[in-house]
Each structure stands twice: as structure tokens, then as C-alpha cells.
Residue frames as a rotation matrix with the C-alpha (Angstrom) as fourth column:
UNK 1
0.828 -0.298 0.475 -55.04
-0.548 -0.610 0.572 -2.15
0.119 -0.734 -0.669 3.45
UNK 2
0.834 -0.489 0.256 -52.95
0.269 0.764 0.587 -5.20
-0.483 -0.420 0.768 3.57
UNK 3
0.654 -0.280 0.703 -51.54
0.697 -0.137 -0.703 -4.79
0.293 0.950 0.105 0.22
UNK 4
0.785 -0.319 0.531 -50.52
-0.281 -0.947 -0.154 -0.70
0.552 -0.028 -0.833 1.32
UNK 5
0.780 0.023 0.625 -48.64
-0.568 -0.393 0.723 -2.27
0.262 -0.919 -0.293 4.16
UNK 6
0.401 -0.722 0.564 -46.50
0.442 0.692 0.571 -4.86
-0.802 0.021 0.596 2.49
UNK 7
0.830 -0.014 0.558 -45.81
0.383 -0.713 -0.588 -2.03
0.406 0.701 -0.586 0.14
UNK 8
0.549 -0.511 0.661 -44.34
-0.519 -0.829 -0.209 -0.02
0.655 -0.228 -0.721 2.36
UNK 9
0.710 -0.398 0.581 -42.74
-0.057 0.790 0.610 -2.75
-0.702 -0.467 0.538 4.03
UNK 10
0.532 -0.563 0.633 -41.03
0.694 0.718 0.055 -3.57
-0.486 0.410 0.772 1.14
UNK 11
0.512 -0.434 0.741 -40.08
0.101 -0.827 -0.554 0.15
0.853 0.359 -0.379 -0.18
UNK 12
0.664 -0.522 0.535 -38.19
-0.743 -0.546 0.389 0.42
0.089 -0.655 -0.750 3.41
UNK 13
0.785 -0.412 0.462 -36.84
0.178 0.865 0.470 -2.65
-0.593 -0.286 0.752 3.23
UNK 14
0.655 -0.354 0.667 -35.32
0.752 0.218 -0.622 -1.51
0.075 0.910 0.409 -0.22
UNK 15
0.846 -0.294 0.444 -34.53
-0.330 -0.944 0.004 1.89
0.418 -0.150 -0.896 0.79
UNK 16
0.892 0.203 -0.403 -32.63
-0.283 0.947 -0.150 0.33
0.351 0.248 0.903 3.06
UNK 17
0.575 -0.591 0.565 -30.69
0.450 0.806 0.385 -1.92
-0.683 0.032 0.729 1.80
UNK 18
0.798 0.060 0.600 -30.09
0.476 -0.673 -0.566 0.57
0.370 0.737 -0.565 -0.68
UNK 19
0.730 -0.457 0.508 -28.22
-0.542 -0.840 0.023 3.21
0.416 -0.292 -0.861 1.69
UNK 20
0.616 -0.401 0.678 -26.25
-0.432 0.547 0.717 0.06
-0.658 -0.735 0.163 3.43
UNK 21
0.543 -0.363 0.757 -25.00
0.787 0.535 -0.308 -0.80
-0.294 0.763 0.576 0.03
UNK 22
0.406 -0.210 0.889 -23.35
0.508 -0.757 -0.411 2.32
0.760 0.618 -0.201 -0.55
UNK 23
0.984 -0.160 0.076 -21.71
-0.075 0.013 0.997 2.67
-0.161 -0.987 0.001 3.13
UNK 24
0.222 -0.805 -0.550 -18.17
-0.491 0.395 -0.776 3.06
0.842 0.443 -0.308 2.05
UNK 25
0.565 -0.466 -0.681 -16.36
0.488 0.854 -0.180 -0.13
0.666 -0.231 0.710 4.11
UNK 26
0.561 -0.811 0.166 -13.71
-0.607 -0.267 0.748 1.10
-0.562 -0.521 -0.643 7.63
UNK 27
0.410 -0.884 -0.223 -10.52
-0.422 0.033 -0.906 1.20
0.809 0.466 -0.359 7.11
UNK 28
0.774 -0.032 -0.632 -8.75
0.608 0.315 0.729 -0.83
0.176 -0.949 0.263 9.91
UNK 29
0.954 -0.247 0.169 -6.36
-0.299 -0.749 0.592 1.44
-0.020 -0.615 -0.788 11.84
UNK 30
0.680 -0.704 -0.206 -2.92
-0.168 0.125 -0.978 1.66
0.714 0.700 -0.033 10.91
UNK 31
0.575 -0.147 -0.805 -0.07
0.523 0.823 0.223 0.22
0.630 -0.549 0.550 13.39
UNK 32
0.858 -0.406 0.313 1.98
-0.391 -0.913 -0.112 2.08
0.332 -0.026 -0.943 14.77
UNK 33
0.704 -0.674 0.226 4.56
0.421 0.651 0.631 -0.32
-0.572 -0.349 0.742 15.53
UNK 34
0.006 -0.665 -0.747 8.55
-0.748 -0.499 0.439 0.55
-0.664 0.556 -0.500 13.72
UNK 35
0.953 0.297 -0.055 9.13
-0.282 0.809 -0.515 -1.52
-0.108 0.507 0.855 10.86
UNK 36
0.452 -0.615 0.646 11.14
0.134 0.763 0.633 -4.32
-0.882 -0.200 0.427 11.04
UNK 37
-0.016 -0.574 -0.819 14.36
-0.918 -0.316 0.240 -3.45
-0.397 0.755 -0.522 7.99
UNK 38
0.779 0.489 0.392 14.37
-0.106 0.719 -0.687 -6.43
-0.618 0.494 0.612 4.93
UNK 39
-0.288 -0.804 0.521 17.19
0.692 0.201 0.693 -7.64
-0.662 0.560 0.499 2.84
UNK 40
-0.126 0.329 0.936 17.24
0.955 -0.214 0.203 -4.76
0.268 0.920 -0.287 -0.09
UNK 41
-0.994 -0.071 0.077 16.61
0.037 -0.925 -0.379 -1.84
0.098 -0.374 0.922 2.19
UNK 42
-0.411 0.879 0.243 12.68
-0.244 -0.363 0.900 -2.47
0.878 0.311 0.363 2.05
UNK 43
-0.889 -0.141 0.435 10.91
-0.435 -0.036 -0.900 -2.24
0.143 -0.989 -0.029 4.93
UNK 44
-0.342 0.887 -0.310 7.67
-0.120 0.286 0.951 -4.30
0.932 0.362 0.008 6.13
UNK 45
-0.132 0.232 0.964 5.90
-0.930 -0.366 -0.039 -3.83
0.343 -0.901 0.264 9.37
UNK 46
-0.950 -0.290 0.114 6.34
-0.310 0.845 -0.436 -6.92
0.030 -0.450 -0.893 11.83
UNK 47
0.276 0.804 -0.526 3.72
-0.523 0.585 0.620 -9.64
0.806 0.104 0.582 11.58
UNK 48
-0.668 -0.401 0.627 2.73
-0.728 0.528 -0.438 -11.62
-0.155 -0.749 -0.644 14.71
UNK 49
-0.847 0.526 -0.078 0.90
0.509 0.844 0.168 -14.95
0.154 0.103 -0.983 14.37
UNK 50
-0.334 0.722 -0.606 -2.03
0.848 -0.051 -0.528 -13.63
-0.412 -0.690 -0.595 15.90
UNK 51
-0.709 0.027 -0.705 -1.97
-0.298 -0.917 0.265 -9.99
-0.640 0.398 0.658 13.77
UNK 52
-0.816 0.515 -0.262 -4.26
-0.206 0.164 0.965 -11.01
0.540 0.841 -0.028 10.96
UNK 53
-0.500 0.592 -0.632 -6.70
0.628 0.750 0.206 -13.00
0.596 -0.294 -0.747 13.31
UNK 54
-0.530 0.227 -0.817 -6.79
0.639 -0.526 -0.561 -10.05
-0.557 -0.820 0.134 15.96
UNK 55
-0.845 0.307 -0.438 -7.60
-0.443 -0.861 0.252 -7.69
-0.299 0.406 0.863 13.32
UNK 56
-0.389 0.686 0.615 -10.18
0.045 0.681 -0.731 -10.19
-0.920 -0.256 -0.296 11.82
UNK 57
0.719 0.583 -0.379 -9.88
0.102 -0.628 -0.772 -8.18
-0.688 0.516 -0.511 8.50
UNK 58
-0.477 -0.690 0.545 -7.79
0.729 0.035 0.683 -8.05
-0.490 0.723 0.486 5.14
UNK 59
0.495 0.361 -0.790 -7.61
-0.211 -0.833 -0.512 -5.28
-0.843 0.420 -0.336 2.95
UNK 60
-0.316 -0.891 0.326 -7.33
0.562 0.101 0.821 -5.39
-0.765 0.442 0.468 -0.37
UNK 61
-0.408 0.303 -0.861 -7.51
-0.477 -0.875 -0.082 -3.06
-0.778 0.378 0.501 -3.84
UNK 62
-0.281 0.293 0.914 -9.55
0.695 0.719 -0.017 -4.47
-0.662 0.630 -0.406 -6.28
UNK 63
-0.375 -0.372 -0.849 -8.83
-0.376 -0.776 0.507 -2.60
-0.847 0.510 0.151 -9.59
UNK 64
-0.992 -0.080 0.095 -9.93
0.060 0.358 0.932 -3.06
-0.108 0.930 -0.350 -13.51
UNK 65
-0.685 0.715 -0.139 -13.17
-0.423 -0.235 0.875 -3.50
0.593 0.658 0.463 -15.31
UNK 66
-0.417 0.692 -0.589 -15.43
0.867 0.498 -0.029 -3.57
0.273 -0.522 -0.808 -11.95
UNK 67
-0.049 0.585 0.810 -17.90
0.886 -0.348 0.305 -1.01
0.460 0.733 -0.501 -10.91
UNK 68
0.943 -0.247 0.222 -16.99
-0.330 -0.610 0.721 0.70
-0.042 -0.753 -0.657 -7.51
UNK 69
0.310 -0.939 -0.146 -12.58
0.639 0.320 -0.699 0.16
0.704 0.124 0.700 -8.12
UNK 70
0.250 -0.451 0.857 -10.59
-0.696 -0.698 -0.165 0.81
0.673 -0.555 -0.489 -4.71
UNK 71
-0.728 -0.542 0.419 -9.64
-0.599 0.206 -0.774 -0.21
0.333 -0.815 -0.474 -1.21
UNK 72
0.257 0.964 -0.072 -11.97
-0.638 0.225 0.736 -2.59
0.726 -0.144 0.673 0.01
UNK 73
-0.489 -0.482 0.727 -12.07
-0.858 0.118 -0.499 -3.82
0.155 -0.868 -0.471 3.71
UNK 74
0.247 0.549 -0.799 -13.17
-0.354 0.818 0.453 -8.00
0.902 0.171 0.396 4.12
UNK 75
0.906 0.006 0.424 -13.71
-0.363 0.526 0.769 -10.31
-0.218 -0.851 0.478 6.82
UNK 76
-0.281 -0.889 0.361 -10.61
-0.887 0.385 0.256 -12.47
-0.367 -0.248 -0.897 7.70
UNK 77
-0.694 0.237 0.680 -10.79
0.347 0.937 0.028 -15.72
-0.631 0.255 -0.733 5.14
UNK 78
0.667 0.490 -0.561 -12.87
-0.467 -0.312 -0.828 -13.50
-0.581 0.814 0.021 2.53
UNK 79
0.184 -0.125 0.975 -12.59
0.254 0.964 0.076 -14.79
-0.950 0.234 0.209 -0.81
UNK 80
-0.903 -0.312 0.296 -11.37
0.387 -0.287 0.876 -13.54
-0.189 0.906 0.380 -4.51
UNK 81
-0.379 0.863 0.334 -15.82
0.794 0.117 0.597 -13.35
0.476 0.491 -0.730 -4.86
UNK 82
0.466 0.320 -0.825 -16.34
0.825 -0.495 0.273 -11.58
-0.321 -0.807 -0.495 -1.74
UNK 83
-0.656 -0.507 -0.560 -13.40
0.081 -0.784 0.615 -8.65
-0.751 0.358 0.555 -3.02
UNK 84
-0.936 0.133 0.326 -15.74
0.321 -0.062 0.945 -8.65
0.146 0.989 0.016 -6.40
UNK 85
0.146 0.953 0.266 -18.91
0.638 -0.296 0.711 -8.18
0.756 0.066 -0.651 -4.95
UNK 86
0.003 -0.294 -0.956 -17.65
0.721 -0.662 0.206 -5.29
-0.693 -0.689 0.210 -2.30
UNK 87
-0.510 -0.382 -0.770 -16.36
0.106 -0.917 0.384 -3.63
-0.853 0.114 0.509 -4.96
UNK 88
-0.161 0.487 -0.858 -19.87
-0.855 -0.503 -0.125 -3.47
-0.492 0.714 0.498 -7.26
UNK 89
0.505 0.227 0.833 -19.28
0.446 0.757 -0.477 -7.12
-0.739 0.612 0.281 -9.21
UNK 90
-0.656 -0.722 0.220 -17.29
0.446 -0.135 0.885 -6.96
-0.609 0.679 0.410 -12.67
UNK 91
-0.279 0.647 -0.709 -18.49
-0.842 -0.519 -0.143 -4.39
-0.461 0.558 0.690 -15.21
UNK 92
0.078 0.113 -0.991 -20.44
-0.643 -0.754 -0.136 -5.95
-0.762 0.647 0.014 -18.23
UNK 93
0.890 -0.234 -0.391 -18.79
-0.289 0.374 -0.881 -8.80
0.352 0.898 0.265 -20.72
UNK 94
0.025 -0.952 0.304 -15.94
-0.984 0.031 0.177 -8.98
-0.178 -0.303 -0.936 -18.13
UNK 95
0.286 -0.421 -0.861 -13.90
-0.237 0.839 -0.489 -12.10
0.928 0.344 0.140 -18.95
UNK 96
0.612 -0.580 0.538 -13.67
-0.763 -0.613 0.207 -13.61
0.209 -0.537 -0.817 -15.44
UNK 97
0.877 -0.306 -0.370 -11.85
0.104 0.874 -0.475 -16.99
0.469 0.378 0.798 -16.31
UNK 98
0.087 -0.972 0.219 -8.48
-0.054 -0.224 -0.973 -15.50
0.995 0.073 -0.072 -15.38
UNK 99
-0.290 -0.230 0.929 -9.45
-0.913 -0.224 -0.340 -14.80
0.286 -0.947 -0.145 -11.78
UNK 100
-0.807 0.112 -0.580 -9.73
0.215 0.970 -0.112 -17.70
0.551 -0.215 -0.807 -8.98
UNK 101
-0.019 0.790 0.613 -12.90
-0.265 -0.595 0.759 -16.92
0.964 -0.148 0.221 -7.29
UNK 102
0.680 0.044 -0.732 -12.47
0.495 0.708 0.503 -19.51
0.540 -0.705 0.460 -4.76
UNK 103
-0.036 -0.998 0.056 -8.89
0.550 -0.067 -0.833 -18.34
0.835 0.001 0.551 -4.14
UNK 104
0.564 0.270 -0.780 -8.76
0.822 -0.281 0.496 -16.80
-0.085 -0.921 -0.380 0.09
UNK 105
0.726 -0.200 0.658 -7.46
0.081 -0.925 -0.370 -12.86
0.683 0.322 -0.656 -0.14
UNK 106
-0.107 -0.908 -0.406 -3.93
0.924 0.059 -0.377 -12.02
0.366 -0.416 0.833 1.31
UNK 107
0.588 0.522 -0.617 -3.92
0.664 -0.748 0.000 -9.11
-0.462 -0.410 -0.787 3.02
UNK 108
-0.265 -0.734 -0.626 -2.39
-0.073 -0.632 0.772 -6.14
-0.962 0.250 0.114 1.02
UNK 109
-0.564 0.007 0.826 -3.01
0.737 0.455 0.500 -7.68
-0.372 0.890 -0.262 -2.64
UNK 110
-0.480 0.342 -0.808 -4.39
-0.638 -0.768 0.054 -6.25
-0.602 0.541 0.587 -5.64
UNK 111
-0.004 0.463 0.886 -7.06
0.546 0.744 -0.386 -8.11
-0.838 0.482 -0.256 -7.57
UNK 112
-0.377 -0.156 -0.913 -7.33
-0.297 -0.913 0.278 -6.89
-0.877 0.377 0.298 -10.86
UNK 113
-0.303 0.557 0.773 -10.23
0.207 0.830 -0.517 -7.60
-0.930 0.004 -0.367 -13.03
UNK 114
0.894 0.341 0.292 -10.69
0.364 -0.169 -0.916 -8.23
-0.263 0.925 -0.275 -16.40
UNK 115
0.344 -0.913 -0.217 -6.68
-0.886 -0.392 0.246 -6.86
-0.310 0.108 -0.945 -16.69
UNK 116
0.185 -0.584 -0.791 -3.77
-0.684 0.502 -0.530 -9.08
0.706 0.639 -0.307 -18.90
UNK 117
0.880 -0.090 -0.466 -3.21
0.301 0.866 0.399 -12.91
0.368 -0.492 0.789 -17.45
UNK 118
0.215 -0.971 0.100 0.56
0.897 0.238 0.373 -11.61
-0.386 0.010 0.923 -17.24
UNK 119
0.538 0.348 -0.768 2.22
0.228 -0.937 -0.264 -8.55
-0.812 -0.033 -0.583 -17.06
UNK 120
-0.416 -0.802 0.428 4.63
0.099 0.428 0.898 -9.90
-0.904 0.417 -0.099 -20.15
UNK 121
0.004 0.486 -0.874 3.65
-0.994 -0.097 -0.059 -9.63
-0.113 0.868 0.483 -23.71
UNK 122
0.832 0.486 0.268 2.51
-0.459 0.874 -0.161 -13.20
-0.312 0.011 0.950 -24.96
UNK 123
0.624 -0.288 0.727 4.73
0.173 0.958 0.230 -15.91
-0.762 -0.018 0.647 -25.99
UNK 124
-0.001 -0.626 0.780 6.83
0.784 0.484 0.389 -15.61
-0.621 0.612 0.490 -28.29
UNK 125
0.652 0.466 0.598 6.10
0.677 -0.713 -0.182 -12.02
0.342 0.523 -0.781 -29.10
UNK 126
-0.488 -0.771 -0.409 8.57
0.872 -0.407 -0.273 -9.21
0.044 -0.489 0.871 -28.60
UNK 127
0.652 0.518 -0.554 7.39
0.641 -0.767 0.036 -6.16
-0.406 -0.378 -0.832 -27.26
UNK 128
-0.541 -0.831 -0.127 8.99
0.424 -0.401 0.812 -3.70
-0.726 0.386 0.569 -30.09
UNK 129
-0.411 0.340 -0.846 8.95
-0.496 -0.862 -0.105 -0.91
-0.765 0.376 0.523 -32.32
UNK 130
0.505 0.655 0.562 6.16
0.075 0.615 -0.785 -2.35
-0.860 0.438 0.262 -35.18
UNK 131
0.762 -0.524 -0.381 8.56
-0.534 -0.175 -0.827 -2.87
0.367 0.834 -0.413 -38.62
UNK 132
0.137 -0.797 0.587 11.56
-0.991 -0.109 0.084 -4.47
-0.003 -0.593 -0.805 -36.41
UNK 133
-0.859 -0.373 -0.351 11.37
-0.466 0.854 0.231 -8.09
0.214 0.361 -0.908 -37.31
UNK 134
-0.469 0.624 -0.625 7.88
0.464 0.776 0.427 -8.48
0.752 -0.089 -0.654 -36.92
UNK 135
-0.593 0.005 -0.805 7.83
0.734 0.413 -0.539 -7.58
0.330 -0.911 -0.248 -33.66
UNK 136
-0.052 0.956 0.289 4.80
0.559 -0.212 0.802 -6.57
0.828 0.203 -0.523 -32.18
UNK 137
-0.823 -0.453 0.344 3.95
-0.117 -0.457 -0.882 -3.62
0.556 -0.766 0.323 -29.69
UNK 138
-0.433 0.552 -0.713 2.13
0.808 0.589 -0.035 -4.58
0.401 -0.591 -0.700 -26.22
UNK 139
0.189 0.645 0.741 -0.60
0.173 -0.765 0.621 -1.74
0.967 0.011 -0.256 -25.22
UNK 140
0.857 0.022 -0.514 -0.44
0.457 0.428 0.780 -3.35
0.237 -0.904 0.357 -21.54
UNK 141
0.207 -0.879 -0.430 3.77
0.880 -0.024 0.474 -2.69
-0.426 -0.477 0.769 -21.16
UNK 142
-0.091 -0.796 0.598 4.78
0.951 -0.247 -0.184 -0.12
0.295 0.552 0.780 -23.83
UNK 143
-0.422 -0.193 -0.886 6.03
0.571 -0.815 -0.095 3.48
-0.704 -0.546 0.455 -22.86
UNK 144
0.323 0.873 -0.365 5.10
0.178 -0.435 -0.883 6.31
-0.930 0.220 -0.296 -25.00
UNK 145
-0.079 -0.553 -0.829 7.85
-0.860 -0.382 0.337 6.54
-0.503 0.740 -0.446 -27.32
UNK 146
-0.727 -0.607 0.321 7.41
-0.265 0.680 0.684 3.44
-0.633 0.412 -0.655 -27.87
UNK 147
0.102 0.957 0.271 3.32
0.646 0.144 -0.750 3.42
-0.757 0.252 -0.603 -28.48
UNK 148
0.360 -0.197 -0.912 4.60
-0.428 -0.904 0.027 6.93
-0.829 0.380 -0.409 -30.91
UNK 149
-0.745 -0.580 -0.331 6.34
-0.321 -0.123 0.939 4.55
-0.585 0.805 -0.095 -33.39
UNK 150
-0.306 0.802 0.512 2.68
0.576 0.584 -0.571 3.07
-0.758 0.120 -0.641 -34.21
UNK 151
-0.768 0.225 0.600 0.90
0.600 -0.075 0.796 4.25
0.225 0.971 -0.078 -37.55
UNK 152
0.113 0.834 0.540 -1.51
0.124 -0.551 0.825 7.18
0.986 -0.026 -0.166 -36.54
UNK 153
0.754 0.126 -0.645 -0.36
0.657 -0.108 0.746 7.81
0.025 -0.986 -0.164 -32.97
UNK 154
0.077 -0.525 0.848 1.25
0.237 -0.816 -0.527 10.85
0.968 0.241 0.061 -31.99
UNK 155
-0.867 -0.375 0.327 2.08
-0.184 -0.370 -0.911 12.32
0.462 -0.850 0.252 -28.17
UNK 156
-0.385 0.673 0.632 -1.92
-0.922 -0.310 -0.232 12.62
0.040 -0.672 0.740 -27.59
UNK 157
0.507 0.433 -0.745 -2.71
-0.484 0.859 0.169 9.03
0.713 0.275 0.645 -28.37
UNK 158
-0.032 -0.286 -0.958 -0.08
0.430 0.861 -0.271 7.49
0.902 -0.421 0.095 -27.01
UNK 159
-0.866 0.141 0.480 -0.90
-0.483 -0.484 -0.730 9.87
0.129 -0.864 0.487 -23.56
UNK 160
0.101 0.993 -0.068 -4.77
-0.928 0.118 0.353 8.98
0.359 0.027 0.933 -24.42
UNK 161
0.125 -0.056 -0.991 -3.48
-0.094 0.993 -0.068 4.97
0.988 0.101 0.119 -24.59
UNK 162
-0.748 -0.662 0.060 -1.38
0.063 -0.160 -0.985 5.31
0.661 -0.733 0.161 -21.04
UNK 163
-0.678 0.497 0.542 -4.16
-0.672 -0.718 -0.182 7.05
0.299 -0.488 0.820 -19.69
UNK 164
0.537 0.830 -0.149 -7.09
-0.789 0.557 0.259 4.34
0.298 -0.022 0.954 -20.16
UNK 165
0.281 0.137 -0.950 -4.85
-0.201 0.976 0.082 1.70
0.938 0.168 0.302 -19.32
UNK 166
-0.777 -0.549 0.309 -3.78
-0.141 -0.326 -0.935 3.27
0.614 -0.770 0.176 -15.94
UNK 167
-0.413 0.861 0.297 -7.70
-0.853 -0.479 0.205 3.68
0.318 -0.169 0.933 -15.41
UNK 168
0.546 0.828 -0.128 -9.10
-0.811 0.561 0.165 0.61
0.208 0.014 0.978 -16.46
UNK 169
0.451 -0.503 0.738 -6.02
-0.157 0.769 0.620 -2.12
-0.879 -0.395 0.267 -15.27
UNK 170
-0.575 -0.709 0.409 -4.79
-0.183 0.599 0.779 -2.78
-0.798 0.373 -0.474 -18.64
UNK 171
0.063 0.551 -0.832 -6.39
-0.861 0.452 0.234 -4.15
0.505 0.702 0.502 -22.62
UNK 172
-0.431 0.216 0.876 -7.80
-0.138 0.944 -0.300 -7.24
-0.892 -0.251 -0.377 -22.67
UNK 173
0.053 0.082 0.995 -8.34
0.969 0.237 -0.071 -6.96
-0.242 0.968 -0.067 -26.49
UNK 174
-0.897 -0.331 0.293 -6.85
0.426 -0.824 0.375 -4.82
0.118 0.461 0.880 -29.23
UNK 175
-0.005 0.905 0.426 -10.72
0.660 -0.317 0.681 -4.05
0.751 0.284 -0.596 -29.78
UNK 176
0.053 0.391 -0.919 -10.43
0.950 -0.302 -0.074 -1.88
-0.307 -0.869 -0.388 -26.44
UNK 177
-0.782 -0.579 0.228 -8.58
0.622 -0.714 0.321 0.52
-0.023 0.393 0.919 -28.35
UNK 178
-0.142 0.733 0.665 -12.10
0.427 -0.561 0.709 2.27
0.893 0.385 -0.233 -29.75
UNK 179
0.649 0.608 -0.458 -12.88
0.760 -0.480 0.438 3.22
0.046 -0.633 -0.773 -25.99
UNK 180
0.126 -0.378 -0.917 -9.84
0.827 -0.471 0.307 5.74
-0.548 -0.797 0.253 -25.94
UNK 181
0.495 0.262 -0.828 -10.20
0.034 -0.959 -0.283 8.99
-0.868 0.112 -0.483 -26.79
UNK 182
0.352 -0.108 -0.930 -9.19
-0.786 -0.574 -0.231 9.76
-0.509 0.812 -0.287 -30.60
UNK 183
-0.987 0.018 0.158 -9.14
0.102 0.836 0.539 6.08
-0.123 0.548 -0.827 -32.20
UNK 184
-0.340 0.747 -0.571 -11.16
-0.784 -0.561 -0.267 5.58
-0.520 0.356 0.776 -34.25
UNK 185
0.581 0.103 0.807 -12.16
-0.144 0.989 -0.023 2.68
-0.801 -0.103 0.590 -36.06
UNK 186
0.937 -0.330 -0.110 -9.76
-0.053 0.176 -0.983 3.51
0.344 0.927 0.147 -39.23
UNK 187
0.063 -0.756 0.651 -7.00
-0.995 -0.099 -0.018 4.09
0.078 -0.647 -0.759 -36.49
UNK 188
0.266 0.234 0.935 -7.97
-0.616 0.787 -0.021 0.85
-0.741 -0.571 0.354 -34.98
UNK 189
0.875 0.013 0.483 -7.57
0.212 0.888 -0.408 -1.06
-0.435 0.459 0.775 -38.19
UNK 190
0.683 -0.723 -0.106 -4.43
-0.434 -0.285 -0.854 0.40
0.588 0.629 -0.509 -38.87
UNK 191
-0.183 -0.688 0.702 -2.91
-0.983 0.104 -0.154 -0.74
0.033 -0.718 -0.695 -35.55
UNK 192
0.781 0.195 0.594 -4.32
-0.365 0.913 0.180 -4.22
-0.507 -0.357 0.784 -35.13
UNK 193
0.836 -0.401 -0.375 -1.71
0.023 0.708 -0.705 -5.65
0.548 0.581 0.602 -37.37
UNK 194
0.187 -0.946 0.266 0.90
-0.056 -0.280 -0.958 -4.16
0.981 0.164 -0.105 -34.96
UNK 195
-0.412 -0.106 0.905 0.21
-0.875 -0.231 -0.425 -4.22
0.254 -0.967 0.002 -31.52
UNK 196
-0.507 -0.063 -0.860 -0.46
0.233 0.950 -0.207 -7.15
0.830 -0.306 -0.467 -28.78
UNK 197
0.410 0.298 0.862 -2.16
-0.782 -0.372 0.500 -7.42
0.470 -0.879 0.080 -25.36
């Protein structure tokens, strides 16, 4: 009898914790204050000392290769970890070296996991048509005409390419290539000599 009863103890416990995990996060409530005009014409809604603290809450979007990507509402003084485990933890194999875990969340930011250190092509690499002195094209930056001058890529590829990196934040190795629709792996070894992340 005991047994039945820490059973079901523990199936409600799970249940749960279950449905409380899946609770999508409030949004805090937008100001309605005017916004205050910025050198440049941009505008940014007035901050008082006290605004961040009163609210008690930072929002931010935490995008890329994690399992629930969006808007995700934290305590005030939440951390780079805390924004990762809101939004599911990081998918898989994620590289997360790049991010600071430790690092305290600004309100507004974008975290963006498992996405390029930099939104630059690498060192010494020019982001160019492949045949041009070398120069190598970045999946991460390049437009479509420019992903078109590639060896096997045509309008739907380089849409297909655009597409998955809009989705998923960005490559983080040529090898991503295979996940996007119509590469293949003879595709794939045609491009690695040409392209960067």
C-alpha cells in the first residue's frame, strides 16, 4: 500500500512539474510613457534609476541552436544560464564556449546560441565571389547573389541557405550545410573549398 502511495505521489509530482515547465513566461507590460528623441533620429523610451528594479524583470530573446527559441521573461540579475535554461537548454553538440554563462542579462538583448563568435567573416578572409583572389564566401553574411556565384547553387539553394540561417542564428560549421534542404553531400564537397563561417 505504501509503495501505491509514493507512486502516485511521485506521478503528481511529475505531472506537475511537467505542466509548470511548459507555462509560457508573462510578458511585463509595456510603458506607456513618450519616448525620449536620440542623436540619429532613434528613439528609446526614458529609463529611471529605479525602472529595471521596479519592474524586477529583464527580457530577453534567446535565439539559435536551443530548444524552445523566443522572448523569454527573467528575474532582475538573471544570468546568460538562467536565459538558456528558460528557453529549453542548448540543442545537442551545441558548442557553448562562445557564450559567458556567468555574464548578468541586459534587458532587451539577444543571446544567440551556438551562432558565429562575430558577425564578420574570419580574419583575414574576404567575404567574396569564390574565384576572386581566393576569396572566400561567408554562409553567416552573404546575400543571395552572392551565395548564387557558388558551384551547385542556384536561386533555391541560396533561398534554402538564407532560410536555415535566419532559423537557426547562423553556421557554426561548413558541415551545417547537409541540414539544408537540397545539399547534399556531393554539393557539400564541392562548396567546402569555397565558403567560410
Amino acid at each position: 500500500m505504501a509503495v501505491v502511495a509514493v507512486l502516485a505521489a511521485t506521478g503528481l509530482a511529475v505531472t506537475a512539474w511537467w505542466v509548470a515547465r511548459d507555462r509560457p513566461e508573462p510578458v511585463a507590460p509595456v510603458s506607456a510613457q513618450p519616448a525620449a528623441p536620440l542623436v540619429g533620429g532613434e528613439t528609446l523610451a526614458p529609463v529611471s534609476p529605479s525602472s529595471s528594479a521596479s519592474r524586477g524583470s529583464v527580457t530577453v530573446d534567446v535565439a539559435g541552436e536551443v530548444r524552445r527559441p523566443g522572448i523569454v521573461v527573467l528575474d532582475h540579475g538573471a544570468r546568460v544560464t538562467d536565459a538558456l535554461k528558460a528557453a529549453g537548454g542548448a540543442r545537442r553538440g551545441v558548442d557553448l564556449t562562445s557564450l559567458n554563462l556567468a555574464r548578468v542579462l541586459v534587458d532587451g538583448e539577444q543571446i544567440l546560441v551556438g551562432g558565429p563568435r562575430g558577425g564578420s567573416p574570419a580574419a583575414g578572409v574576404t567575404a567574396g565571389a569564390p574565384g576572386r583572389s581566393g576569396a572566400l564566401v561567408n554562409l553567416n553574411t552573404a546575400g543571395q547573389a552572392e551565395l548564387e556565384t557558388l558551384p551547385g547553387v542556384g536561386p533555391v539553394t541560396a533561398q534554402a541557405i538564407i532560410a536555415w540561417r535566419e532559423t537557426t542564428g547562423g553556421f557554426t560549421s561548413i558541415d551545417e550545410l547537409l541540414e539544408v534542404d537540397g545539399i547534399g553531400e556531393k554539393t557539400l564537397a564541392s562548396l567546402t573549398p569555397h565558403v567560410t563561417v
